[in-house]
GUFI-772190 format. One record per atom (N, C-alpha, C): x, y, z. Coordinates in steps of 0.2 Angstrom, whole numbers. Atoms other than C-alpha are relative to their C-alpha. Layout:
// GUFI-772190
<rec><x>X</x><y>Y</y><z>Z</z></rec>
...
END
This chain:
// GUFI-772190
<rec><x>7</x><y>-1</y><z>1</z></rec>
<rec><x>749</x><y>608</y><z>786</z></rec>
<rec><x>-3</x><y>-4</y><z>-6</z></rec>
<rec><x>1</x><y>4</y><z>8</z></rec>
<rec><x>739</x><y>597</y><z>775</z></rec>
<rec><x>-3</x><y>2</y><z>-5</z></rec>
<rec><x>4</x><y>-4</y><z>7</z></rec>
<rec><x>734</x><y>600</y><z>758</z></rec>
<rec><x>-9</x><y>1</y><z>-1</z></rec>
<rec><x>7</x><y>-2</y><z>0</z></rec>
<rec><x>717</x><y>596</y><z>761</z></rec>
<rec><x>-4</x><y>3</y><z>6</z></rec>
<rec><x>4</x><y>-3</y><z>-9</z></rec>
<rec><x>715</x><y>607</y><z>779</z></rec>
<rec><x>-6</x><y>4</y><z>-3</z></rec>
<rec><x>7</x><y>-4</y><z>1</z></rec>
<rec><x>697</x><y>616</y><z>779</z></rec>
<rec><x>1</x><y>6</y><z>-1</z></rec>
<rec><x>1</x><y>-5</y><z>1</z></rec>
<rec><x>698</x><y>631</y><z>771</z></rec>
<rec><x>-5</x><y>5</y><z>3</z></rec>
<rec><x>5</x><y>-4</y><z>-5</z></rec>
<rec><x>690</x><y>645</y><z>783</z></rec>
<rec><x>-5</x><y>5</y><z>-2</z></rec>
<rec><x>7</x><y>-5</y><z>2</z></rec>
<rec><x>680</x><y>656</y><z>771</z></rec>
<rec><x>-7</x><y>-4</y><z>-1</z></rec>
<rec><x>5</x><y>5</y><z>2</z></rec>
<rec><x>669</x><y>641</y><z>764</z></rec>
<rec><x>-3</x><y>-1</y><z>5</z></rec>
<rec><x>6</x><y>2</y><z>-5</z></rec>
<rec><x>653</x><y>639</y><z>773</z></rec>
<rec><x>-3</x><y>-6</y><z>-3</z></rec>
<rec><x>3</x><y>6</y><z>4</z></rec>
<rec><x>647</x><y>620</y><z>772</z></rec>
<rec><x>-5</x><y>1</y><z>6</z></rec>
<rec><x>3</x><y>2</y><z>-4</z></rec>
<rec><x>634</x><y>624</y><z>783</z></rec>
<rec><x>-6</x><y>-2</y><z>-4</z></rec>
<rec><x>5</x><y>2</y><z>3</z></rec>
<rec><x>617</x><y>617</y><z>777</z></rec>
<rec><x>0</x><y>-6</y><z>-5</z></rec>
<rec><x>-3</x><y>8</y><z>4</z></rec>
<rec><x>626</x><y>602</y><z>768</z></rec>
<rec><x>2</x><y>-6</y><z>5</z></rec>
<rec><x>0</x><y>8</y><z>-6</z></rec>
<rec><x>622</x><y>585</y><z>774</z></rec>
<rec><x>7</x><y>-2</y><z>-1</z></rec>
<rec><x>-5</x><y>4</y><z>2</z></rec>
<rec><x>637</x><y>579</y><z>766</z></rec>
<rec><x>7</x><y>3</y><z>4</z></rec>
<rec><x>-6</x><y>-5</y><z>-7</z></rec>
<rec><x>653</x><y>581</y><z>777</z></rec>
<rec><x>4</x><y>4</y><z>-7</z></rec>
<rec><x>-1</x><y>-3</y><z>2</z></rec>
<rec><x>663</x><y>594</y><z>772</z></rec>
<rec><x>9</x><y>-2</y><z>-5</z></rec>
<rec><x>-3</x><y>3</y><z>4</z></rec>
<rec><x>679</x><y>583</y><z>768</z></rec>
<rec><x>-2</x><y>-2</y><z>-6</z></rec>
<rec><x>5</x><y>1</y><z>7</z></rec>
<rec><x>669</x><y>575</y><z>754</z></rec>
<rec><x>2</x><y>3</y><z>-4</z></rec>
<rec><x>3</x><y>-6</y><z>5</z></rec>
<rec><x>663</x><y>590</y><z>747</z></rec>
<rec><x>9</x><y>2</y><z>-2</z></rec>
<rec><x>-7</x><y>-4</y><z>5</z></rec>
<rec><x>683</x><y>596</y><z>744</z></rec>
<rec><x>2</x><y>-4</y><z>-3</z></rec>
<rec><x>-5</x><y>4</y><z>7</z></rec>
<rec><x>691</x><y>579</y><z>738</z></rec>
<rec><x>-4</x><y>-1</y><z>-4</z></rec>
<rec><x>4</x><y>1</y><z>7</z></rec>
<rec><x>677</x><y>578</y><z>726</z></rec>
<rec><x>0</x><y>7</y><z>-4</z></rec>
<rec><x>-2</x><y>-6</y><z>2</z></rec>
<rec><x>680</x><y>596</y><z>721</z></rec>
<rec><x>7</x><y>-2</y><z>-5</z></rec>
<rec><x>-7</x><y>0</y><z>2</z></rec>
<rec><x>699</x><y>594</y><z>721</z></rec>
<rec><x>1</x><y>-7</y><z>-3</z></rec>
<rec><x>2</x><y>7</y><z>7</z></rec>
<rec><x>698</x><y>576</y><z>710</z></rec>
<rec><x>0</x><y>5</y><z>-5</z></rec>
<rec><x>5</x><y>-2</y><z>3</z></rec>
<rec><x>687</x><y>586</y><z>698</z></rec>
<rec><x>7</x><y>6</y><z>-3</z></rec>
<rec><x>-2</x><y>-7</y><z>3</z></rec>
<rec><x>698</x><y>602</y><z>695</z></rec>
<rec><x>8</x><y>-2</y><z>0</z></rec>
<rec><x>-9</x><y>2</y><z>1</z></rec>
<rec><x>718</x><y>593</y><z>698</z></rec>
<rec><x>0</x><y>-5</y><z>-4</z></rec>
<rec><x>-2</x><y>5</y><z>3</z></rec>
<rec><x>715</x><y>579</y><z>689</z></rec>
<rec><x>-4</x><y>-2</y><z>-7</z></rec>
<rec><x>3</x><y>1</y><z>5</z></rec>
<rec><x>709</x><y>576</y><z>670</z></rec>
<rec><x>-5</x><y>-4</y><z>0</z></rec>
<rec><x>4</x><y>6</y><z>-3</z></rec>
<rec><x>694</x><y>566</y><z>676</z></rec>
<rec><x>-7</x><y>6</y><z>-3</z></rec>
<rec><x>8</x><y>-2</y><z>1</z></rec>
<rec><x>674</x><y>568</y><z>670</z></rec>
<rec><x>-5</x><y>1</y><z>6</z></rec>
<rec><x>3</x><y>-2</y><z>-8</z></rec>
<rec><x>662</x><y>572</y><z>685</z></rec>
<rec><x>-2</x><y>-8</y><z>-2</z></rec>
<rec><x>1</x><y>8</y><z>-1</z></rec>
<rec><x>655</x><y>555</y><z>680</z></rec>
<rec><x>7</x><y>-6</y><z>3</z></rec>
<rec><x>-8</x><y>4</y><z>-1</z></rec>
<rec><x>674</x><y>547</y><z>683</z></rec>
<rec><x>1</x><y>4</y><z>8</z></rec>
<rec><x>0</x><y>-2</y><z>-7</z></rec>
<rec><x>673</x><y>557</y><z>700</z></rec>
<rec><x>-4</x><y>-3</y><z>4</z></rec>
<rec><x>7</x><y>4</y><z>-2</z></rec>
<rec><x>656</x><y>550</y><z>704</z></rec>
<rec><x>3</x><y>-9</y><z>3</z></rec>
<rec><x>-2</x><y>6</y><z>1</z></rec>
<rec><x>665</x><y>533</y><z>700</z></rec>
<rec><x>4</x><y>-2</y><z>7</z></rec>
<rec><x>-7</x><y>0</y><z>-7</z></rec>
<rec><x>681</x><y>536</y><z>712</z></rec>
<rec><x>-5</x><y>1</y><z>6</z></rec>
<rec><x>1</x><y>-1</y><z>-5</z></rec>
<rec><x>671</x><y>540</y><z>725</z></rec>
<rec><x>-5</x><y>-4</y><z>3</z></rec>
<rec><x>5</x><y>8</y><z>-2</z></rec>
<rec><x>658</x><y>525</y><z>724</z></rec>
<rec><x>2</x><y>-5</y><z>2</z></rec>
<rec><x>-3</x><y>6</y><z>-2</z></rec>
<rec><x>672</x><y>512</y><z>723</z></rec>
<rec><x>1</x><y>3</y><z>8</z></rec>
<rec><x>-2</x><y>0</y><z>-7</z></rec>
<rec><x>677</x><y>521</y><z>742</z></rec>
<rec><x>-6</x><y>0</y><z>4</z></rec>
<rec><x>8</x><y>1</y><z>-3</z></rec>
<rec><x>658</x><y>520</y><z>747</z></rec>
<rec><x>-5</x><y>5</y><z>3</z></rec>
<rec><x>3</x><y>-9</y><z>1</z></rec>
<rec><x>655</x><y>538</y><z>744</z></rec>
<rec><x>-7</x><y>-1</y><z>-6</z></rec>
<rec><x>6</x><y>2</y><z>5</z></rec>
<rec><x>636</x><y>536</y><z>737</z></rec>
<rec><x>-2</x><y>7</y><z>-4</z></rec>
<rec><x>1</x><y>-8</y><z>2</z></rec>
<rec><x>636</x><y>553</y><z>727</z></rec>
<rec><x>-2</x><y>1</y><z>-5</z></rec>
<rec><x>0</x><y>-1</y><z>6</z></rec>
<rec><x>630</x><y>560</y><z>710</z></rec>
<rec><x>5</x><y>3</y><z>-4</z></rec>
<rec><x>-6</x><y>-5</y><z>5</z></rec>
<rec><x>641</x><y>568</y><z>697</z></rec>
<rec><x>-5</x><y>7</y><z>2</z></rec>
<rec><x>5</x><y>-8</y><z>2</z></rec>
<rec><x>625</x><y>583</y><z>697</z></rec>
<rec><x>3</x><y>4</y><z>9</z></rec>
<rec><x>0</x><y>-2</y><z>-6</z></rec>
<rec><x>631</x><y>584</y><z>715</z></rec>
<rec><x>6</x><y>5</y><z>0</z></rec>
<rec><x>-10</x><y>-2</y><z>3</z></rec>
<rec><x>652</x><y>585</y><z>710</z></rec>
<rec><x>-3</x><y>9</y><z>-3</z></rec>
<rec><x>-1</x><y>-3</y><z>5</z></rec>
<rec><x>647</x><y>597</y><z>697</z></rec>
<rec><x>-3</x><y>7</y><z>5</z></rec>
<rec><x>1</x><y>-8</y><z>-3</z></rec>
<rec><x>637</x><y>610</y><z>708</z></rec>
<rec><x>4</x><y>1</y><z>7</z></rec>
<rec><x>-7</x><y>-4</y><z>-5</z></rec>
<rec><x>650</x><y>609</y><z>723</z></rec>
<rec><x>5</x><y>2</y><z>-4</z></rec>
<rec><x>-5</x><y>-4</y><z>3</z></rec>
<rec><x>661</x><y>613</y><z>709</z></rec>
<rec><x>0</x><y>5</y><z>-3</z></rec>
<rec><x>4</x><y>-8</y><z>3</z></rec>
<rec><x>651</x><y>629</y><z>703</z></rec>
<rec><x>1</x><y>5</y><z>7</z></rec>
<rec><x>0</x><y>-5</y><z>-7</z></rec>
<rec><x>649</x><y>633</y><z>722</z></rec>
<rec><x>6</x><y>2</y><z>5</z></rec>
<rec><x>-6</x><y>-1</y><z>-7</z></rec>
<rec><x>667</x><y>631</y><z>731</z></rec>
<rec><x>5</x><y>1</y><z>-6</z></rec>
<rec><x>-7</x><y>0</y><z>2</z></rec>
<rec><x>680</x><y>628</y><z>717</z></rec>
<rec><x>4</x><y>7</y><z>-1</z></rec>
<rec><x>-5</x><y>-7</y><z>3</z></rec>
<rec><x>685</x><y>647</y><z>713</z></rec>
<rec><x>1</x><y>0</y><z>9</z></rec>
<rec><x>-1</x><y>0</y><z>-8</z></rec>
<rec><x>685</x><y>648</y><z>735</z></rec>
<rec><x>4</x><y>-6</y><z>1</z></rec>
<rec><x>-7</x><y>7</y><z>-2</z></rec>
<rec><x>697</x><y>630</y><z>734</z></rec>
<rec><x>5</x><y>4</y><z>-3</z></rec>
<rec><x>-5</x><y>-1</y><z>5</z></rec>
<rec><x>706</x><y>639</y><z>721</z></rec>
<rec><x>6</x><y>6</y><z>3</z></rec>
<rec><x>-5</x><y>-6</y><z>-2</z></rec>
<rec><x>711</x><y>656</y><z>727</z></rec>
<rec><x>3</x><y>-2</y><z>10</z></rec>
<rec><x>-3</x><y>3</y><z>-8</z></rec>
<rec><x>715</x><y>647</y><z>745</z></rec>
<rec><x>6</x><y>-2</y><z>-2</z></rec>
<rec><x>-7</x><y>4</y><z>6</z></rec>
<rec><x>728</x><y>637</y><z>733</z></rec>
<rec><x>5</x><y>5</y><z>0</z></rec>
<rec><x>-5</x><y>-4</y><z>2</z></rec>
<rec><x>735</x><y>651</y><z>727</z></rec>
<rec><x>2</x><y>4</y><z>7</z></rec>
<rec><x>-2</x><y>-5</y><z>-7</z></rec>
<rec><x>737</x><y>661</y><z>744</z></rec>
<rec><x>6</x><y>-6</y><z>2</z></rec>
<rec><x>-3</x><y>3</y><z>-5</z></rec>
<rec><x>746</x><y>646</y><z>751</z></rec>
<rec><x>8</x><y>1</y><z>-3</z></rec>
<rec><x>-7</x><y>-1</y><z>5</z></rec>
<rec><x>760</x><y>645</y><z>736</z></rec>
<rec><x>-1</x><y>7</y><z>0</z></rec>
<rec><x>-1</x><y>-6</y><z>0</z></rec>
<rec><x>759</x><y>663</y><z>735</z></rec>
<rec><x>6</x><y>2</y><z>6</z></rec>
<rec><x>-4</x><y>-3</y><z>-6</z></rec>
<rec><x>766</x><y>664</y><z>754</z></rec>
<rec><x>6</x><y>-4</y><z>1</z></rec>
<rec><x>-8</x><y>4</y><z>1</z></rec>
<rec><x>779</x><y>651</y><z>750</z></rec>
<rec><x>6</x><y>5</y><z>-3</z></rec>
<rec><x>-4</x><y>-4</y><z>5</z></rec>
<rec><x>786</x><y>661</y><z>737</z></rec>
<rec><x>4</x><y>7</y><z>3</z></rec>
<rec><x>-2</x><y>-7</y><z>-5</z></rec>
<rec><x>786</x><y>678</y><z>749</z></rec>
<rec><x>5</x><y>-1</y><z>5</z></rec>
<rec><x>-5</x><y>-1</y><z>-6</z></rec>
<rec><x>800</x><y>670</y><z>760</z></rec>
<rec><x>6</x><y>3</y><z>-2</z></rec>
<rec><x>-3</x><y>-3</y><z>2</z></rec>
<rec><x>815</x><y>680</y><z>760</z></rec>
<rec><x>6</x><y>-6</y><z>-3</z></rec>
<rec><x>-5</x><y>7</y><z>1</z></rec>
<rec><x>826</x><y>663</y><z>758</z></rec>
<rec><x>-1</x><y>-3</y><z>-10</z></rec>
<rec><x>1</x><y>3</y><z>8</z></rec>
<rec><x>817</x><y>660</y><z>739</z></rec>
<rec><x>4</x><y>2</y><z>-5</z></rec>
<rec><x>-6</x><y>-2</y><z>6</z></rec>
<rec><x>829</x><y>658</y><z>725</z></rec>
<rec><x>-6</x><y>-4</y><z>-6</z></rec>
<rec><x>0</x><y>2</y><z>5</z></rec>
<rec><x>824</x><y>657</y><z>706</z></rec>
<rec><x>1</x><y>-7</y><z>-2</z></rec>
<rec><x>-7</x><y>7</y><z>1</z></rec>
<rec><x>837</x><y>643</y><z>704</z></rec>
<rec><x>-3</x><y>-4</y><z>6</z></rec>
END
């Protein structure tokens, strides 16, 4: 599965901007030491035309629902009966 598959609670309904976007500009923002303005950046060199005001409120409105999708995923790795500490 891939790390960026569409998380199913998330509703992008009413946003022009597709909903890939709206996650690698979220998950940029929150994995990597970067400014919303340096997200802004990364995403204009790819000819993504976006604001940082944009970054910063899809990452007010998704990131804790990108987040705990995250941890569910590692969480169910961990549950297998095969996992060793070591």
């Amino acid at each position: 599965r891939s790390f960026l598959a569409m998380p199913t609670v998330v509703s992008f309904r009413y946003f022009k901007t597709s909903p890939e976007i709206i996650q690698v500009a979220v998950m940029l923002y929150v994995r990597f030491p970067l400014s919303l303005r340096n997200v802004e950046d990364l995403l204009h060199e790819r000819s993504v035309d976006m604001s940082y005001e944009s970054v910063r409120y899809w990452w007010h409105r998704f990131g804790s629902q990108f987040a705990s999708q995250i941890k569910k995923r590692r969480a169910g790795g961990m549950q297998s009966s095969n996992w060793k500490w070591h």
